[in-house]
VOPAGU-2260 file (C-alpha; in pm, 1 decimal, decimal comma):
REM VOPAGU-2260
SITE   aa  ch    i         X         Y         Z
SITE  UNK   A    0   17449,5   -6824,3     852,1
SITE  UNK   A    1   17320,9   -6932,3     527,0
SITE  UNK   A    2   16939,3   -6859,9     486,8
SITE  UNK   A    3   16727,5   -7161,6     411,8
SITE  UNK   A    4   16614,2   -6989,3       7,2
SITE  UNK   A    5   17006,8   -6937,3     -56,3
SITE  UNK   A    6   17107,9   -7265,8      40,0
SITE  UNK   A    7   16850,6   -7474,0    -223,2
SITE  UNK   A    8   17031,3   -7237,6    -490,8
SITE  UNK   A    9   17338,3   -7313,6    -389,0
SITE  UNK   A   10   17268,3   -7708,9    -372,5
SITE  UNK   A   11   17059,2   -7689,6    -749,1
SITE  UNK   A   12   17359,2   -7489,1    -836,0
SITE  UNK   A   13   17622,4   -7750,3    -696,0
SITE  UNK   A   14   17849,3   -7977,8    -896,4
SITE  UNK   A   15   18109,0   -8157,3    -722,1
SITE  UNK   A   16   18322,8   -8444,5    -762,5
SITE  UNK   A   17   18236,8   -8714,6    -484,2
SITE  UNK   A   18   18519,4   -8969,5    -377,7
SITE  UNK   A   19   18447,0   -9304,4    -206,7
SITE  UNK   A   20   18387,8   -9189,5     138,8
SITE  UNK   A   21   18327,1   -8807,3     209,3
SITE  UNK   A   22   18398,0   -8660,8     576,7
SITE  UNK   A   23   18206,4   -8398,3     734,6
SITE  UNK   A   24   18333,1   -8210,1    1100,4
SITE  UNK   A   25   18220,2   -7941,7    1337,8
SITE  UNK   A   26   18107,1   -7607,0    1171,9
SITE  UNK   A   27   18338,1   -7327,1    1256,5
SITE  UNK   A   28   18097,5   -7155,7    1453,1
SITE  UNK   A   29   17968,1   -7403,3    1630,2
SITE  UNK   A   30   18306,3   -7510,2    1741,6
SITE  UNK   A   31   18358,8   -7143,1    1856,9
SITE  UNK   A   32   18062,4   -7116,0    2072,9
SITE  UNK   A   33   18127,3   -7445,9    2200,4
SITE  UNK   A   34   18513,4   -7389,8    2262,5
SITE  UNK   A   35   18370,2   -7050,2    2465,8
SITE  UNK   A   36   18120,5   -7277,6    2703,8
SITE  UNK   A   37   18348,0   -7556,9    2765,7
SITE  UNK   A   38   18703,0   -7356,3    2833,6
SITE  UNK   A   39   18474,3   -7066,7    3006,8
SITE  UNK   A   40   18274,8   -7419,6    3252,4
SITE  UNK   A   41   18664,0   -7537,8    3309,2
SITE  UNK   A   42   18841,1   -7207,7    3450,8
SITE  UNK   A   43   18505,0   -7140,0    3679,9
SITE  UNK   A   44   18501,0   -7501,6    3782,3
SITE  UNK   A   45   18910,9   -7502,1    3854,6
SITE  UNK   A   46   18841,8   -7162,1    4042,5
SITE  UNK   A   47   18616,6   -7318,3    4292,5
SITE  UNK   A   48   18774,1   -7668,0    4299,9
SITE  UNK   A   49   19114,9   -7437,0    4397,7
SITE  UNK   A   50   18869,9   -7228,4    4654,0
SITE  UNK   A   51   18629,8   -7552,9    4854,7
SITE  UNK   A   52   18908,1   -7813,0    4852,2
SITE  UNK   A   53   19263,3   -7601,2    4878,2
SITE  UNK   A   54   19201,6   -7234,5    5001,5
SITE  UNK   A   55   19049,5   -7348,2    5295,3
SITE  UNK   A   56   18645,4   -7309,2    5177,6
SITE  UNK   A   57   18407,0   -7562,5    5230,8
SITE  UNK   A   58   18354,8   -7853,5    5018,4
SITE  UNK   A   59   18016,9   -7781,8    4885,0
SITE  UNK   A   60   18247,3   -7533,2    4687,2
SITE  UNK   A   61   18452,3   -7811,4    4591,3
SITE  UNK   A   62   18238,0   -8046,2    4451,3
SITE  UNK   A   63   18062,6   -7776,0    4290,9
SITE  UNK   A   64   18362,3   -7716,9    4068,6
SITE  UNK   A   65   18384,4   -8092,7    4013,0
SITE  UNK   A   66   18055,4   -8044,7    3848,0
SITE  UNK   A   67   18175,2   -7752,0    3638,9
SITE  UNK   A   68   18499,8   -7924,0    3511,7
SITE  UNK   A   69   18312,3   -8236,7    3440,9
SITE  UNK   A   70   18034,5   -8018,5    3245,2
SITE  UNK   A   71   18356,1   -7818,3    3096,8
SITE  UNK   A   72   18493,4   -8163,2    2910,1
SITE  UNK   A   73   18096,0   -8311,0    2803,5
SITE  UNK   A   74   18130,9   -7929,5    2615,3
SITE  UNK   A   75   18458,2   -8004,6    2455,7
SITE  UNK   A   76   18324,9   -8393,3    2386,3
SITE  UNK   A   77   18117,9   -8244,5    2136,9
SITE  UNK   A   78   18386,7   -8092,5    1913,8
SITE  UNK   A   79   18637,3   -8362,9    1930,0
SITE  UNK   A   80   18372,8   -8627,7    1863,7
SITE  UNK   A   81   18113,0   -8501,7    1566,8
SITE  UNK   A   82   18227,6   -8635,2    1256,2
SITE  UNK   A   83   17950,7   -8740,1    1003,4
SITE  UNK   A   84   18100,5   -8978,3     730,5
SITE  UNK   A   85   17944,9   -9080,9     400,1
SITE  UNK   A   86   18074,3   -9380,1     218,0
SITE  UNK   A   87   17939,5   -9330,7    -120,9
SITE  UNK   A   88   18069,0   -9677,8    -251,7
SITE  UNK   A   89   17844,0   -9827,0      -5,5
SITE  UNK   A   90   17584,7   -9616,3      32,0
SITE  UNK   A   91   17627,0   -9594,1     422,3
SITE  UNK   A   92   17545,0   -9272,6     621,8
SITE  UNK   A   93   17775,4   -9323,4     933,1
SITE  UNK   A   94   17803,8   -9070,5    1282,1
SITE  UNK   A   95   17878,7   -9099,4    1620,5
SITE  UNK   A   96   17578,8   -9264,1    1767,4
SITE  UNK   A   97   17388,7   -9385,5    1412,1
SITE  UNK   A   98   17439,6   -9586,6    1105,4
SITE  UNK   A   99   17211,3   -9550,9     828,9
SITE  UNK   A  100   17208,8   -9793,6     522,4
SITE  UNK   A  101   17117,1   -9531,3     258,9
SITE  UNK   A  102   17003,5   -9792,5      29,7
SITE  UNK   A  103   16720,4   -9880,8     213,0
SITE  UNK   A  104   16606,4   -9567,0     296,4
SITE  UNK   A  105   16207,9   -9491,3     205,1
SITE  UNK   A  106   16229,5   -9092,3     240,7
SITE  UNK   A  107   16476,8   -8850,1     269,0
SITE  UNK   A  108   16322,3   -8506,5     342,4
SITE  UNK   A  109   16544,7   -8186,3     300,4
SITE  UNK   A  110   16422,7   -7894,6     490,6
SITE  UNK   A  111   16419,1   -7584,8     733,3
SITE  UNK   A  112   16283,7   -7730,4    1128,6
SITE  UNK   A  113   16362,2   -7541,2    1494,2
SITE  UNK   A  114   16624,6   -7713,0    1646,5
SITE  UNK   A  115   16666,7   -7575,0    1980,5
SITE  UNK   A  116   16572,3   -7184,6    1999,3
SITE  UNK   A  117   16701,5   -7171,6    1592,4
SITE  UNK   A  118   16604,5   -7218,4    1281,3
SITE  UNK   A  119   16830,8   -7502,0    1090,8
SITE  UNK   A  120   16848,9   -7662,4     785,5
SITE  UNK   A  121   16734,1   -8058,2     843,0
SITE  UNK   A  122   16725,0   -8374,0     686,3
SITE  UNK   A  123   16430,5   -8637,9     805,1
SITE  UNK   A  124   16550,1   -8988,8     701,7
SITE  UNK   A  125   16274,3   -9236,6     719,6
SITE  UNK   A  126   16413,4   -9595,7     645,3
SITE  UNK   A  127   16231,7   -9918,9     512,1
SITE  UNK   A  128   16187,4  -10037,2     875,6
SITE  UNK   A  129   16060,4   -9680,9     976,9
SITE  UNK   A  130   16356,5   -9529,1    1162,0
SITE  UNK   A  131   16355,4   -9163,5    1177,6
SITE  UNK   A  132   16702,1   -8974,4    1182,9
SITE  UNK   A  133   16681,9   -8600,8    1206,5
SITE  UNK   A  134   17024,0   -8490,5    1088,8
SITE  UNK   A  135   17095,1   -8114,2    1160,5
SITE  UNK   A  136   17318,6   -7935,8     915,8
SITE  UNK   A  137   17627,0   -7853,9    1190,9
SITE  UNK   A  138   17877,0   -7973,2     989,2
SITE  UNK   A  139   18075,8   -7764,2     775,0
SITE  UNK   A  140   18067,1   -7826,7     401,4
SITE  UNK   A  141   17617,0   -7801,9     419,5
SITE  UNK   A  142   17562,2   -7811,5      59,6
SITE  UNK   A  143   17824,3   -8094,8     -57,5
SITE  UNK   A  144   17672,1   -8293,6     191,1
SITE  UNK   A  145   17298,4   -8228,8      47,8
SITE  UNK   A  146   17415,4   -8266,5    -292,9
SITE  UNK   A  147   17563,4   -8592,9    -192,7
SITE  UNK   A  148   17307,7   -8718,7     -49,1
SITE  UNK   A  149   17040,4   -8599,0    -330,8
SITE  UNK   A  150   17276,9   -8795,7    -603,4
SITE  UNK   A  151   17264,5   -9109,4    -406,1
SITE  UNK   A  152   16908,7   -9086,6    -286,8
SITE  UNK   A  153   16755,9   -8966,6    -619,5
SITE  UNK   A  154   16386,1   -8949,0    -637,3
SITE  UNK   A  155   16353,4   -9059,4    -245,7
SITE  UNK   A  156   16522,2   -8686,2    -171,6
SITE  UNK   A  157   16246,0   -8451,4     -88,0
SITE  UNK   A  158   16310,4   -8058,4     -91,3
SITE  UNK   A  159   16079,0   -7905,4     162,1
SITE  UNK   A  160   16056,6   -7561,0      49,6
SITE  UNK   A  161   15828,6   -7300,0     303,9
C-alpha cells in the first residue's frame, strides 16, 4: 500500500513517456483478494449444489449453492473485466461502464476519500455538463496514471493534500 504523502512525491517526481493510448488493469492485490472470494464462493457453492441436488439432501441446499456459484463468477467478473484505458491522442478517459471526454472536463480533483472500510487514493472528475466520476486508484501503474492525467488536464488537475 502506498501512503497517500508518498504517492504525491512519487507523481511530482514522475517522468514518463506517454504513447497514444495507455492501459491500466486490476492491481495485484486486489486481484488476489478477489481470486480468494470468488474461487473460495465456487468450491462452497459446488459443495452444496453436489450435497441438495445429488447426495440425496434437500433442495433448499441446492439452490443455495446455485447462489454461491453464481456469486463465485460476479467475484471473478470483476478481474476479467476492469480495464481503465486512456487515449491520450484524444483525450478520452474510457472504462467498463463510463466514458469521459477529458477535454471537456471542468475539475479534476486528486485526492485521499474512504472507499468502502479503506482509505484510497481518488480522483473526482467534474465535467462541463456536471457529471461526477469518482475513479478509485485499483489499477496497477497509480502514479503513471495521475501523471497522465495531470499532463493532459493541466491547471483543471487539483491535488487535494490533508
Amino acid at each position: 500500500m502506498v501512503f497517500y504523502e508518498d504517492f504525491l512525491k512519487k507523481l511530482e517526481e514522475a517522468k514518463y513517456e506517454i504513447k497514444d493510448k495507455e492501459t491500466f488493469l486490476i492491481e495485484g492485490k486486489k486481484m488476489i483478494s478477489i481470486l480468494g472470494i470468488g474461487i473460495a464462493l465456487l468450491l462452497i457453492g459446488a459443495y452444496q449444489g453436489y450435497v441438495g441436488f445429488l447426495a440425496g439432501g434437500k433442495i433448499p441446499r441446492g439452490i443455495f449453492g446455485i447462489v454461491l456459484i453464481l456469486l463465485g463468477f460476479k467475484q471473478l467478473k470483476v478481474i476479467f473485466m476492469y480495464k481503465m484505458s486512456i487515449d491520450v491522442k484524444n483525450k478520452i478517459l474510457i472504462s467498463e461502464k463510463i466514458k469521459v471526454d477529458l477535454s471537456k472536463v471542468e475539475s479534476c480533483t486528486l485526492k485521499e476519500q474512504k472507499v468502502g472500510k479503506h482509505l484510497e487514493t481518488v480522483v473526482d472528475i467534474i465535467t462541463e455538463n456536471k457529471e461526477q466520476f469518482i475513479i478509485p486508484f485499483y489499477m496497477n501503474k497509480k502514479v503513471k496514471f495521475a501523471y497522465i492525467l495531470k499532463n493532459i488536464l493541466k491547471d483543471r488537475f487539483i491535488i487535494k493534500s490533508n
